[in-house]
C-alpha positions in Angstrom: 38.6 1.6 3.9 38.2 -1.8 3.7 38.4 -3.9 0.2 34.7 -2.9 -1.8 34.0 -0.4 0.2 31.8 2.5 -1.3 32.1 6.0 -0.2 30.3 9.4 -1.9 32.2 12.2 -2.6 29.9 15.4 -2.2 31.0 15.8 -6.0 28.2 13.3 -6.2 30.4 10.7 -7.8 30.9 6.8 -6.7 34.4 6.1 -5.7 35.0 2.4 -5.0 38.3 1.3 -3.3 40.2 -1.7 -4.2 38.0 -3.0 -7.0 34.7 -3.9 -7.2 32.7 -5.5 -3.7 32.4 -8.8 -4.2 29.6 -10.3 -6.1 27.1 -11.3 -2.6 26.0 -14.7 -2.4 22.4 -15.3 -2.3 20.4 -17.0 0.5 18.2 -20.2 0.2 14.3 -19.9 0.5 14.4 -16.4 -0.5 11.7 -15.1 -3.1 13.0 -14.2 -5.7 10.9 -11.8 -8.6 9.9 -13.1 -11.6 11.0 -11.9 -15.3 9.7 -8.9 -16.3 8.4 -7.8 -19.1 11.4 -6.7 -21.8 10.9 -4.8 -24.9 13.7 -2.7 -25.1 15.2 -2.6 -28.5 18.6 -3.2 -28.5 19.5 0.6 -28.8 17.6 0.9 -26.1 19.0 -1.7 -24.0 22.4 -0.2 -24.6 20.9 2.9 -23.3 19.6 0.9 -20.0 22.5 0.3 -19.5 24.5 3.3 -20.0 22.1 4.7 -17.4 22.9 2.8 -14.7 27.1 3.0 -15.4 26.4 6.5 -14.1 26.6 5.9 -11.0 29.6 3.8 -11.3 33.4 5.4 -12.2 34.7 4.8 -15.5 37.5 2.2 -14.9 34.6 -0.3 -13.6 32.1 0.0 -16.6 34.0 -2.6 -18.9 33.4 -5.1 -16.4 29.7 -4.5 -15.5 28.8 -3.6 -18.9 28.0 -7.8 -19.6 27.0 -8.1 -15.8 24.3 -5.7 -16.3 23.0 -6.5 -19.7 22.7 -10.6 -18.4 20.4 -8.8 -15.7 18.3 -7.5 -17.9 17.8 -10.1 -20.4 17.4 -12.7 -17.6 15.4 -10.3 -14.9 14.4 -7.6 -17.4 15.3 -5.2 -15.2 18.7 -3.9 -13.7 18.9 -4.3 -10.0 23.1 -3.7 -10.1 23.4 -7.2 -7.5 26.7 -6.6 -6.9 26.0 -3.7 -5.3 23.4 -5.6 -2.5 25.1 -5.1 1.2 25.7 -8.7 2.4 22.8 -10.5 4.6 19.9 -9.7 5.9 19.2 -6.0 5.8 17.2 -4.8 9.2 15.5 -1.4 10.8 18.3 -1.7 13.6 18.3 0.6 16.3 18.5 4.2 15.5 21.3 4.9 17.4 23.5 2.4 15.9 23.2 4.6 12.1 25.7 7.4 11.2 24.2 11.0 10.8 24.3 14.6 11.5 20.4 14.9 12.3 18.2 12.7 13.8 16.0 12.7 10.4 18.9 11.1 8.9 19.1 8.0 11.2 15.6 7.5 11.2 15.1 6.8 7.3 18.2 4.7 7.4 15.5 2.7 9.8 12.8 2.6 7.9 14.6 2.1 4.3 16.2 -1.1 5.5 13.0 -2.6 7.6 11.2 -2.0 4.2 14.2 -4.9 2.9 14.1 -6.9 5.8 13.9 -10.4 4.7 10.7 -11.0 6.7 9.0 -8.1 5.2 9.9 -7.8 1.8 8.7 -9.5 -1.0 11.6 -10.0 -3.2 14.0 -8.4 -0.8 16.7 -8.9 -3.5 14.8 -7.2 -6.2 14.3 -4.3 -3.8 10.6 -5.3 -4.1 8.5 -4.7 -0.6 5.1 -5.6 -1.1 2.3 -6.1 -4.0 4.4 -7.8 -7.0 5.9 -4.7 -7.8 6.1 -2.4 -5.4 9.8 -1.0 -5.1 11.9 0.7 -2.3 14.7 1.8 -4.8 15.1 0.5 -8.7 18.5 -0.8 -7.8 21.3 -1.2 -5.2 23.4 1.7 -6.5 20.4 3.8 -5.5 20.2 2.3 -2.0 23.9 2.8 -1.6 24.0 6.3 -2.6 21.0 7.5 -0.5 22.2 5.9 2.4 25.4 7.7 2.1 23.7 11.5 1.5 21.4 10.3 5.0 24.3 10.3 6.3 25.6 13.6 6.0 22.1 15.5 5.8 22.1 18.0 8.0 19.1 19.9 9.5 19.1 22.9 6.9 19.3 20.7 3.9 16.6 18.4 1.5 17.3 15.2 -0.3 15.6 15.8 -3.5 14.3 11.9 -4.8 13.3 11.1 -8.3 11.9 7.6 -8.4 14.6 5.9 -6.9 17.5 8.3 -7.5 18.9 10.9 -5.2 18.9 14.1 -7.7 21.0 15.8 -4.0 21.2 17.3 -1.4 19.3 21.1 -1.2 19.8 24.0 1.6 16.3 24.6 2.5 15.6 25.1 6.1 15.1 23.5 9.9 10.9 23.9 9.0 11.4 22.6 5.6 11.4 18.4 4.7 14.6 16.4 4.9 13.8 14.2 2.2 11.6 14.9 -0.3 10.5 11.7 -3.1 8.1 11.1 -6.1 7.6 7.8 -7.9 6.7 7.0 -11.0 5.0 10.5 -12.3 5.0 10.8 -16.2 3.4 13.0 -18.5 -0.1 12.5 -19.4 0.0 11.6 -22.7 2.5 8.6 -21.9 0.9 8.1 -18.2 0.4 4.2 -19.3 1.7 0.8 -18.4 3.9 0.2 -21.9 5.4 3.6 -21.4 6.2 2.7 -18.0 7.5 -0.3 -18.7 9.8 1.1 -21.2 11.0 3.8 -18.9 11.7 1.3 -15.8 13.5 -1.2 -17.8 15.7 2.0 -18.9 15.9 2.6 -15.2 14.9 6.1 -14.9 10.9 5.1 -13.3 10.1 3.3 -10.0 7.0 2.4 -8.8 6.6 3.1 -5.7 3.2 1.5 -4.9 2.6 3.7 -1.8 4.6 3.0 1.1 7.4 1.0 -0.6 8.8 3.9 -2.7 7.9 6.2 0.5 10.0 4.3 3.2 6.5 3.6 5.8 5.9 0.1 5.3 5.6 -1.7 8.2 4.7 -5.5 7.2 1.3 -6.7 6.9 0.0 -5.2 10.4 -0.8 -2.5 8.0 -3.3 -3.9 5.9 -4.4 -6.1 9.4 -6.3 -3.5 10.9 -7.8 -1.6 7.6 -8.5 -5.5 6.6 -10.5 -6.0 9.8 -12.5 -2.5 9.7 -13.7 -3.3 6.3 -14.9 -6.9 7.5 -16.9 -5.8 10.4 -18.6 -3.1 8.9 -18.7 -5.1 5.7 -20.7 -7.2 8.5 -22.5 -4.3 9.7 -24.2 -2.5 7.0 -24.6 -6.2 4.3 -25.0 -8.8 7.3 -27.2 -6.9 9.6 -24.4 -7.5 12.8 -24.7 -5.2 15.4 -22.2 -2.5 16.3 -21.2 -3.9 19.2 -21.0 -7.5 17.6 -18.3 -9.3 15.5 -18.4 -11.4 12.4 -19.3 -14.9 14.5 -20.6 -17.7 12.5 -19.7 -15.8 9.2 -17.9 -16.8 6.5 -15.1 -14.6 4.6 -13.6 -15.9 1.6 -10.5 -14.4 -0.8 -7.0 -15.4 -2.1 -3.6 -13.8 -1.9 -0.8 -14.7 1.3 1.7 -12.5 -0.2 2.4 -9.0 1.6 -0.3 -6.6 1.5 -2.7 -9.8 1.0 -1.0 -11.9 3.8 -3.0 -10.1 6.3 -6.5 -11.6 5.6 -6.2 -14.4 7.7 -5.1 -12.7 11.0 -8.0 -10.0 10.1 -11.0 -12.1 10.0 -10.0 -13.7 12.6 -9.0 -10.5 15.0 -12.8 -9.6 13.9 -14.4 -13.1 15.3 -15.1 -14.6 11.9 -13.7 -17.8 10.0 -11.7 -16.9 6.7 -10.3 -19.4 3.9 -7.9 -17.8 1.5 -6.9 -19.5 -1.6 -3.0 -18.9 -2.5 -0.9 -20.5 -5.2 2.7 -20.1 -3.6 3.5 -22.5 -1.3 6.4 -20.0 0.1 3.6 -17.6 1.2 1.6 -19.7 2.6 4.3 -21.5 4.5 5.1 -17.8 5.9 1.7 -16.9 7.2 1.7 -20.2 9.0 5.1 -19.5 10.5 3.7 -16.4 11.5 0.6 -18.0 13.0 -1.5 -15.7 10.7 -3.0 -19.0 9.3 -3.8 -21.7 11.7 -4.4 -24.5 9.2 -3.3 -25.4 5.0 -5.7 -27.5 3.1 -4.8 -28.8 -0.3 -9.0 -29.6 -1.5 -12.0 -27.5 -1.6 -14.0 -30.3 -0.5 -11.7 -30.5 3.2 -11.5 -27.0 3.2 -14.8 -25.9 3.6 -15.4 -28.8 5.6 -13.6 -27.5 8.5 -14.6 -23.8 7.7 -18.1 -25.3 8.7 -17.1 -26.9 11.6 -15.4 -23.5 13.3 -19.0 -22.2 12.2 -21.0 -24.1 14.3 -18.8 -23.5 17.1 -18.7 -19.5 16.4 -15.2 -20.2 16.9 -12.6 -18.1 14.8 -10.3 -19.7 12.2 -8.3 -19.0 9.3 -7.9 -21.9 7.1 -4.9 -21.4 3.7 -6.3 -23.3 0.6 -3.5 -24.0 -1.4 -4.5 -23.5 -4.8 -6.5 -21.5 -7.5 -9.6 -19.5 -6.2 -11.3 -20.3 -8.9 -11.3 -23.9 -8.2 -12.4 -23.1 -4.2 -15.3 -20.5 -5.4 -16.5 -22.8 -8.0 -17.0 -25.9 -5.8 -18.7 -22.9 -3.6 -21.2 -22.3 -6.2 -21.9 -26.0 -7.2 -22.2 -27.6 -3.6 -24.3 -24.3 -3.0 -22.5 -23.5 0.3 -22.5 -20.2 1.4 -20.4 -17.3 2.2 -21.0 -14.1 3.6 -18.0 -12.4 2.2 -16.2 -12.6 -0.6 -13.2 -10.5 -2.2 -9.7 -11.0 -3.8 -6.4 -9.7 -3.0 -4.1 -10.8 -6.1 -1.9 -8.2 -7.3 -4.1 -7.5 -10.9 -2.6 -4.4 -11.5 0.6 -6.6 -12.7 -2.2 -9.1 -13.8 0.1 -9.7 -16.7 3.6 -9.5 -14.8 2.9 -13.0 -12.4 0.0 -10.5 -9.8 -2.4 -12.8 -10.7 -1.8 -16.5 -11.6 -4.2 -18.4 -14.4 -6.5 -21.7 -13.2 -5.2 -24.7 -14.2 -1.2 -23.7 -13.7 0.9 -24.0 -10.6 2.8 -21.4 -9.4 5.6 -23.0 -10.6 4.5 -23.3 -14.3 3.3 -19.3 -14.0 6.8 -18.3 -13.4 7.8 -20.5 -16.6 5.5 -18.9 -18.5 6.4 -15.4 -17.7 10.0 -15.8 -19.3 9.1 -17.9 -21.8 6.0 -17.3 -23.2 4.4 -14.7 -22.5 1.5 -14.5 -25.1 0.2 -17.8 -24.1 0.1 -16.4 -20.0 -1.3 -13.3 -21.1 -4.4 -15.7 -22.8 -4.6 -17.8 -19.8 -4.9 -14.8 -17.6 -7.8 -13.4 -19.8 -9.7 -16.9 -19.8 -9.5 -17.1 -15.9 -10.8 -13.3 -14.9 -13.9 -14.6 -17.7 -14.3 -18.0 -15.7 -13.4 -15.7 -11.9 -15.9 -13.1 -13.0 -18.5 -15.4 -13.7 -18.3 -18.1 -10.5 -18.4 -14.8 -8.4 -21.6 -13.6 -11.0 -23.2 -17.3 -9.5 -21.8 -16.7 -5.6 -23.7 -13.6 -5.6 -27.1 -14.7 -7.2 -26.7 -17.2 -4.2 -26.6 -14.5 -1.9 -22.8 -13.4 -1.4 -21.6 -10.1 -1.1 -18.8 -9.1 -2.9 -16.3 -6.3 -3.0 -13.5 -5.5 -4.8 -10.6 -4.8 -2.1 -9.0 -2.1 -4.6 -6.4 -4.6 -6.0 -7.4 -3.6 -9.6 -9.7 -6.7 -10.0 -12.9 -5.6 -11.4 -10.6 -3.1 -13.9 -8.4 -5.8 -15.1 -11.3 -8.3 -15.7 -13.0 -5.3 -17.7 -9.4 -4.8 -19.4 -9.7 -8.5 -20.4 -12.7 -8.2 -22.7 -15.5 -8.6 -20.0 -17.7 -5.6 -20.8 -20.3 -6.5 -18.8 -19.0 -5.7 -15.7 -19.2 -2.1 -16.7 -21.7 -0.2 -14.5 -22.7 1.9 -17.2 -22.7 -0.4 -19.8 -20.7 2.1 -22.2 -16.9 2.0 -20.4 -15.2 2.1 -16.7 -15.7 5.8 -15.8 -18.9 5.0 -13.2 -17.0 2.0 -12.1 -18.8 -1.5 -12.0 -21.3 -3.7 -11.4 -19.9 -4.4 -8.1 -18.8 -1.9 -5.7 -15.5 -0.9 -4.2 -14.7 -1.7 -0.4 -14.0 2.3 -0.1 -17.8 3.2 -2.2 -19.3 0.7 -0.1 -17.5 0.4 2.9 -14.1 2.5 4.4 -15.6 5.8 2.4 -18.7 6.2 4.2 -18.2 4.7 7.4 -14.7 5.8 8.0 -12.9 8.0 5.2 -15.9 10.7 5.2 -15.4 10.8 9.0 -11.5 11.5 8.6 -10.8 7.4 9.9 -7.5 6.5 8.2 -4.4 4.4 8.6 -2.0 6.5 11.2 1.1 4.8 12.1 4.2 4.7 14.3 7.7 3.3 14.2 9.3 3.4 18.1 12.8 4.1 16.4 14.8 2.9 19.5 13.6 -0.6 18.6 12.7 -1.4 22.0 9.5 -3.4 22.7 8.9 -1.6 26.0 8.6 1.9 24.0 6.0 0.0 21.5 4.4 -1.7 25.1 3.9 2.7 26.5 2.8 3.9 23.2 0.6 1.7 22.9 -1.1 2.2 26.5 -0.9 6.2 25.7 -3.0 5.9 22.8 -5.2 3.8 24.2 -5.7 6.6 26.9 -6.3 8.7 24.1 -9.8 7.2 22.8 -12.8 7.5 23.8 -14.9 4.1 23.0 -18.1 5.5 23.7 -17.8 8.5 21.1 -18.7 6.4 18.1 -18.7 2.8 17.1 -15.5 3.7 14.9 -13.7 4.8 18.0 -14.6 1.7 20.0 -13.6 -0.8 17.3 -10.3 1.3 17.5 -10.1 0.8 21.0 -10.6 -2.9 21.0 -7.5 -2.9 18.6 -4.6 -0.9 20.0 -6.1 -2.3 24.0 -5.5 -6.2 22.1 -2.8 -5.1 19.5 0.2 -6.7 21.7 -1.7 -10.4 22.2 -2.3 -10.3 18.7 1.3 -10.7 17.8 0.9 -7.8 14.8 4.8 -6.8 14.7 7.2 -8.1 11.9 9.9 -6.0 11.8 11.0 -3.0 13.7 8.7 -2.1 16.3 5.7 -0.6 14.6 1.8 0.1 15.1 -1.0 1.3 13.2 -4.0 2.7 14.7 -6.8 4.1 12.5 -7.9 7.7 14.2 -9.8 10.7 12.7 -8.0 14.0 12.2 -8.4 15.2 16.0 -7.6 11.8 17.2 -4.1 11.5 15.5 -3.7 15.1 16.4 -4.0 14.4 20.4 -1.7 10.9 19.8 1.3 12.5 18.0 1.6 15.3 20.4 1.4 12.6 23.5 3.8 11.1 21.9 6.4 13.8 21.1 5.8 14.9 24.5 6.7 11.1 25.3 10.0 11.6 23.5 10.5 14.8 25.6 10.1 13.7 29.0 12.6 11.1 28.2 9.9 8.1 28.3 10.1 6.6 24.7 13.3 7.2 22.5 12.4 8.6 19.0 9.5 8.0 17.1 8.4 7.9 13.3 5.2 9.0 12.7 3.2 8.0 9.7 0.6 7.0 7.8 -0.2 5.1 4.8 -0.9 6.6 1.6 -4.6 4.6 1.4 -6.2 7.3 3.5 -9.0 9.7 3.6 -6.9 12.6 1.4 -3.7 10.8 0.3 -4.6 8.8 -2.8 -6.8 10.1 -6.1 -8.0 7.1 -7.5 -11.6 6.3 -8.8 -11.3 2.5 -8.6 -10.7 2.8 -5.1 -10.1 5.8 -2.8 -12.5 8.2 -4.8 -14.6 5.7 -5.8 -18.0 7.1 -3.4 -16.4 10.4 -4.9 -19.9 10.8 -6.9 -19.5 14.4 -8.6 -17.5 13.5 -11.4 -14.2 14.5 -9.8 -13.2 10.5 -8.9 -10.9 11.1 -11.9 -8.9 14.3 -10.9 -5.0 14.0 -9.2 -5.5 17.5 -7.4 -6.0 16.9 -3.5 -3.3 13.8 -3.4 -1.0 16.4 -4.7 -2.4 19.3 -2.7 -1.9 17.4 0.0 1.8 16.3 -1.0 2.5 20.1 -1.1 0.8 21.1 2.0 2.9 18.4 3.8 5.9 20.2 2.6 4.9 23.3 3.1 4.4 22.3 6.8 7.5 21.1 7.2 6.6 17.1 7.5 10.3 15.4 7.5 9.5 13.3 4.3 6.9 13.4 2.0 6.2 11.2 -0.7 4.0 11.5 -4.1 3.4 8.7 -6.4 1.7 6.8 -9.8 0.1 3.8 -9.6 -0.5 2.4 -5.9 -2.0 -0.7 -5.6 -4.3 -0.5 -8.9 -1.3 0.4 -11.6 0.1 3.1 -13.3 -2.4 6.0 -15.0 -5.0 4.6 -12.5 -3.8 6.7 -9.2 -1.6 9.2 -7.7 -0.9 8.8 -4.1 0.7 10.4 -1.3 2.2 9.9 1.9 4.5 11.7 5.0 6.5 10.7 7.4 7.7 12.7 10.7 10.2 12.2 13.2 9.3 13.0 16.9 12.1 14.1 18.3 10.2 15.8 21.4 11.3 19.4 20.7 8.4 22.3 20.4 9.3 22.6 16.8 7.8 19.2 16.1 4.8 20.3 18.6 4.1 23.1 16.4 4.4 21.4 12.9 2.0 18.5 14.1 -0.7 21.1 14.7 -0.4 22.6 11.5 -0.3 19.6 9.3 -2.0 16.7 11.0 -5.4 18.3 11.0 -4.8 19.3 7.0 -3.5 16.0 5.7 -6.7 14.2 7.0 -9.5 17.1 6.6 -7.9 18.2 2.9 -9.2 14.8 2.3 -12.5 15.2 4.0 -13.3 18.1 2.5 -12.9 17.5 -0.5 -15.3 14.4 -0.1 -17.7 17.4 1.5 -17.7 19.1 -1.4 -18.6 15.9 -3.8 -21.8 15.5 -1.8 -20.8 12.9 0.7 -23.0 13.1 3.3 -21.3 11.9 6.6 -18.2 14.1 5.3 -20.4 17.0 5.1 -21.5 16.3 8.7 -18.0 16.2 9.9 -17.0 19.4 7.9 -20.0 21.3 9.5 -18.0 20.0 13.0 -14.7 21.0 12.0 -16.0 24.4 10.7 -17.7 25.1 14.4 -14.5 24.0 16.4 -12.2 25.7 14.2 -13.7 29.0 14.1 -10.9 31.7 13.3 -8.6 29.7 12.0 -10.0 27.1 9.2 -13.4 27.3 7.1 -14.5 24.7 5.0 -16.6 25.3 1.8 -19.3 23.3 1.8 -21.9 22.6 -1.1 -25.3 23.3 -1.8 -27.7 20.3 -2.5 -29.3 20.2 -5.6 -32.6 17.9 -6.5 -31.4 15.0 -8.5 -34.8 14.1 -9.0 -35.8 17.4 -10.0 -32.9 18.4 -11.8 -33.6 15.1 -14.2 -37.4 15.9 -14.7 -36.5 19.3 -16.2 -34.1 17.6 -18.4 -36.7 14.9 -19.6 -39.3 17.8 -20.2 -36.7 19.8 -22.0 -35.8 16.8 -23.6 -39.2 16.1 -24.7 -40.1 19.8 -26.1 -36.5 20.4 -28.0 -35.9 17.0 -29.1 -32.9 16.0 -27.6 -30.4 17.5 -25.4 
C-alpha cells in the first residue's frame, strides 16, 4: 500500500499505513463555506471531537486532536481535511470503480459527481447545493463508505445514518443496497438549535434532498422544474396560451448559486427575458462560463434597460445583476417598470448561516460578519426581509405576480417579525399572504396529475448513451395527450442544444407515473440489448409523493394534513419494500429542519428481468402514493387522475377517494348553530 493509504478492515476499523496521508493542498477559485454557527460548550466540543477520532486508530488521535478542534473553532464544523482525496473528485466511468455488484460502482458514480468541482458548492466542505446541503459530514465518512461500496455484494445493505455507514447488512438480491436517512430527530428537539448542536457534534447531516441521497445532477435539475413553473406561471396569471411561451415577459429573482443558478437558462429555454440579482461574484462568473447568463450588469438603471430592449424584440435573454435584490426590485417599484414575474431563490432556510445576504453589505463583508459578529448579521438580515417584503408588497399592488419558489422565503420573513404576511392573521399554519409555486402552480397543474422530476445518469459516461436515451424517451411521449406532455416533449426533443449537462452524463425529464413507467423499462431493455451501458434511475425528492412539507410540496394540501410526515415516509418504506437499490429519507430539504421530511430512490438498470419486475412494482407507487394522497385532501385534478388510475388498474390497485362535502353548507350550519348556542 502506498504511504497514506486507507484501507477498512471488515472489523469496521480505520487502518492507515505509514502515517497519516498528507495534509491535501487546496485549489485556487474554489468556494469555500462560510463559519458556521458554534455553540458548543467546551465539554461539548471535546465531545465533537472525540466523535470523529472514532473513526481514526488510536496512535493517530494525539495528532488530530488540535487539527480537528482548529476546524471547528475556525469552520464550526469538523470536515477531517486531511482526509479529502487529492484533486478534483469526478463521476468517472463506471467501469473504472472497484466492486463486487454493479450497485456498488454505480454510487461510487454518483457520490463523487455530487463533489465534482463544477457541481458542488463548497466541494471541500462536502457541501453540494443550497448553502447547506451535504453529501457526507466529513471526509472520514466519504472514505469509509466508499470502501464498504466496494465490497457490497448483491445479498447485503449498507445501513446510512446521516453521513455514517452504521455497516454492511445480509438482506437479499430484491432488497436495497444502500439504505440512508438524514437529519431525522425526535420531535420535541426537531428544531434548528438542536440541529445545530448535534451537527457541530457530528452525529446529524443535512441532507437537503439529493445531496445526502447521492442524485444530484447539477442545476439541469432545477432547469426544467424552473421552466414548467414559468410557463404555466404564464399560463394560468398571464393569460399565455398553451401552445405559447413567455415572449415579451419579464421574470425577475436573485440567487446564481446551485439550485438557484438555473433561473437564467429556464426563462430563457421558456422564451422569456429573466434578470437575476446575485451577490457573489464567483457565481455569477460560473453561470456566465456556463452560458447560463448571457450578460452581467453592475446598475439597476442599465439593467433593466437592456431587459426592455430584448422585450421589444420578443427576443430571449438572461441578464446577471450583480448586487442586492432589493436594490433592483426597489428601483422596479419607483421607476414603475413592470414585471410579470417575480420570485426569490436565496437559501433562507440558512437565512441566518450566509443563505441570504443583508442590503447594503457585499458578499465579502457577509462572510465577515458571519465569524465575527454574528448578532449584528442576524439584525441586518431581519431589517432586509422587512424592507424585501415590503418592495415586493409595492411590485404587486403594481400588478406583479409573485410566488415563493419554496426556498423558505415567506417563513423566514414571518420568522423575522413580519406578522403580516401571515394568511390567517393568527400564525403560519394556512401559509401566507402570497402563495407557493407548488399551491399555485406545480400542484395543480402538474403534481395532482403525477408530473414530477424523473431522472437518469448513463453510468458509462458516454455522451452517445445520453444522445439514444434521450431519442427513446422522446419516442416515448405523446405531445398531443396533454399540454403537460407536450411542454415535455419540447424539452427532452431540445435538451442536447441546450447544453443542460454539468457533470456526468445526466437528464431529467418530468413524466407522470405511466410515463416514467414506459421510459425506465425502455431503458433497461436498452441496457439489455447491449445499446446503452448501465443506467441510474432517479428522481428528485421535490416530487408529487416524496417530500411532506406545508410551505411547499403540501402546500395546495387543503385538508389540514399539509403538516403530517406520513406519505414521504410511506413512500421511503414502500421503495424499500420494492426493492429500489437506494432509498433515501430526510429533515429539512430546501426550507430547513422541522419544516419537511423528504424522500428519494435511486435504481440501477442493469437490463436483467429482475429490474423489469421491480420497476413495475415501485414506479407506479412512488408517484401515485403521492397522488393519492393529494386525492384524498380534495384536490381536484388528482382526484381526476385517481378515478383513471382506479379504471386501468382494476384487479390489482384501488384508490380511496373522498366524498365532497358543501363548504358552503357546512359553514351556514355552523353560523346558525353558532347563533342559537352562543358560540361554538
Amino acid at each position: 500500500m502506498s504511504n497514506g493509504e486507507l484501507f477498512y478492515s471488515m472489523d469496521v476499523k480505520l487502518k492507515l499505513t505509514d502515517g497519516l496521508p498528507p495534509y491535501p493542498n487546496f485549489k485556487e477559485g474554489i468556494r469555500r463555506a462560510p463559519m458556521r454557527e458554534f455553540t458548543l460548550t467546551e465539554e461539548e466540543t471535546a465531545l465533537a471531537i472525540q466523535n470523529a477520532l472514532r473513526y481514526i486508530p488510536e496512535e493517530y488521535h494525539e495528532a488530530l486532536i488540535p487539527e480537528f478542534l482548529d476546524e471547528l473553532l475556525t469552520k464550526g464544523r469538523i470536515y477531517g481535511y486531511r482526509f479529502r482525496p487529492e484533486g478534483d473528485l469526478k463521476g468517472k466511468p463506471i467501469d473504472t470503480y472497484e466492486g463486487r455488484c454493479i450497485e456498488g460502482k454505480a454510487f461510487q458514480v454518483m457520490i463523487d459527481n455530487n463533489l465534482d468541482f463544477d457541481i458542488a458548492l463548497y466541494p471541500y466542505e462536502l457541501v453540494t447545493y443550497g448553502e447547506s446541503g451535504r453529501v457526507f459530514q466529513n471526509w472520514m465518512q466519504y472514505l469509509l463508505v466508499k470502501e464498504y461500496l466496494k465490497v457490497l455484494t448483491k445479498d447485503q445493505t449498507l445501513v446510512i445514518v446521516s453521513g455514517h455507514p452504521l455497516g454492511l447488512f445480509h438482506s437479499g438480491e430484491q432488497a436495497p443496497r444502500v439504505m440512508i436517512t438524514n437529519g431525522l430527530m425526535v420531535g420535541a428537539f426537531d428544531d434548528y438549535d438542536n440541529f445545530n448542536r448535534a451537527a457541530a457534534l457530528g452525529v446529524a447531516n443535512y441532507g437537503q434532498m439529493t445531496a445526502g441521497g447521492w442524485m444530484y445532477i447539477g442545476p439541469q435539475g432545477i432547469v426544467h422544474g424552473t421552466y414548467s413553473t414559468l410557463l404555466n406561471a404564464g399560463r394560468l396569471k398571464l393569460g399565455i396560451e398553451e401552445d405559447k411561451d413567455l415572449s415579451g415577459k419579464l421574470f425577475v429573482s436573485s440567487g446564481l448559486g446551485g439550485m438557484s443558478g438555473a433561473q437564467g437558462k429556464a426563462v430563457v429555454i421558456a422564451g422569456g427575458v429573466g434578470i437575476i440579482a446575485e451577490v457573489d461574484a464567483s457565481r455569477i462568473q460560473t453561470r456566465y462560463d456556463q452560458g447560463w447568463v448571457d450578460a452581467v450588469m453592475t446598475t439597476p438603471k442599465e439593467t433593466f434597460k437592456l431587459a426592455k430592449e430584448y422585450l421589444a424584440k420578443n427576443k430571449a435573454y438572461a441578464i446577471a445583476y450583480h448586487g442586492n435584490i432589493i436594490d433592483l426590485l426597489a428601483f422596479a417599484a419607483d421607476e414603475g417598470i413592470p414585471i410579470d414575474l417575480l420570485s426569490d431563490q436565496t437559501s433562507c432556510h440558512e437565512v441566518y448561516n450566509g443563505g441570504y445576504c443583508p442590503q447594503g453589505i457585499t458578499f465579502e463583508e457577509r462572510t465577515t460578519l458571519l465569524a465575527e459578529d454574528k448578532k449584528t448579521f442576524k439584525a441586518l438580515v431581519d431589517k432586509s426581509l422587512k424592507a424585501h417584503f415590503d418592495v415586493i408588497k409595492k411590485l404587486v399592488a403594481q400588478g406583479t405576480y409573485f410566488f415563493d419558489y419554496g426556498n423558505s422565503f415567506m417563513k423566514a420573513i414571518y420568522d423575522s417579525g413580519v406578522d403580516e404576511i401571515s394568511k390567517n392573521g393568527r400564525d403560519d399554519k394556512d401559509g401566507f399572504i402570497w402563495p407557493s409555486y407548488v399551491e399555485d402552480i406545480l400542484g395543480p397543474q402538474l403534481f395532482d396529475y403525477g408530473y414530477g422530476p424523473f431522472r437518469w445518469v448513463c453510468l458509462s459516461g458516454k455522451e452517445k448513451d445520453l444522445l439514444r436515451t434521450d431519442q427513446a424517451a422522446m419516442a416515448c411521449i405523446d405531445p398531443n395527450r396533454r399540454y403537460q406532455d407536450r411542454d415535455n416533449y419540447v424539452w427532452i426533443r431540445d435538451a442536447q442544444q441546450n447544453q443542460l449537462v454539468v457533470g456526468t452524463k445526466a437528464r431529467i425529464l418530468y413524466q407522470d407515473a405511466f410515463g416514467r413507467l414506459k421510459i425506465a423499462l425502455k431503458f433497461n431493455e436498452m441496457v439489455r440489448k447491449g445499446e446503452v451501458g448501465p443506467i441510474m434511475l432517479g428522481r428528485d425528492h421535490h416530487d408529487t409523493g416524496g417530500t411532506d412539507s406545508p410551505f411547499r410540496e403540501t402546500s395546495n394540501i387543503k385538508d389540514g394534513s399539509n403538516i403530517m410526515a406520513d406519505l414521504a415516509t410511506h413512500i421511503f418504506a414502500g421503495n424499500s419494500a420494492r426493492g429500489m437499490s437506494l432509498v433515501t429519507l430526510h429533515n429539512g430539504g430546501g426550507v430547513g429542519i422541522g419544516k419537511s421530511i423528504n424522500g428519494g430512490f435511486g435504481m440501477v438498470l442493469d437490463g436483467s428481468r429482475r429490474v423489469d419486475e421491480i420497476l413495475k412494482n415501485a414506479i407506479l407507487f412512488d408517484v401515485m402514493g403521492g397522488v393519492a394522497r393529494r386525492a384524498w385532501a380534495r384536490c381536484e385534478n388528482a382526484m381526476e387522475t385517481c378515478v383513471e388510475y382506479n379504471d386501468m388498474m382494476k384487479g390489482l390497485d384501488q384508490i380511496t377517494l373522498p366524498y365532497v362535502g358543501d363548504r358552503e353548507k357546512i359553514m351556514d350550519i355552523i353560523k346558525n348553530h353558532t347563533d342559537d348556542k352562543g358560540g361554538c
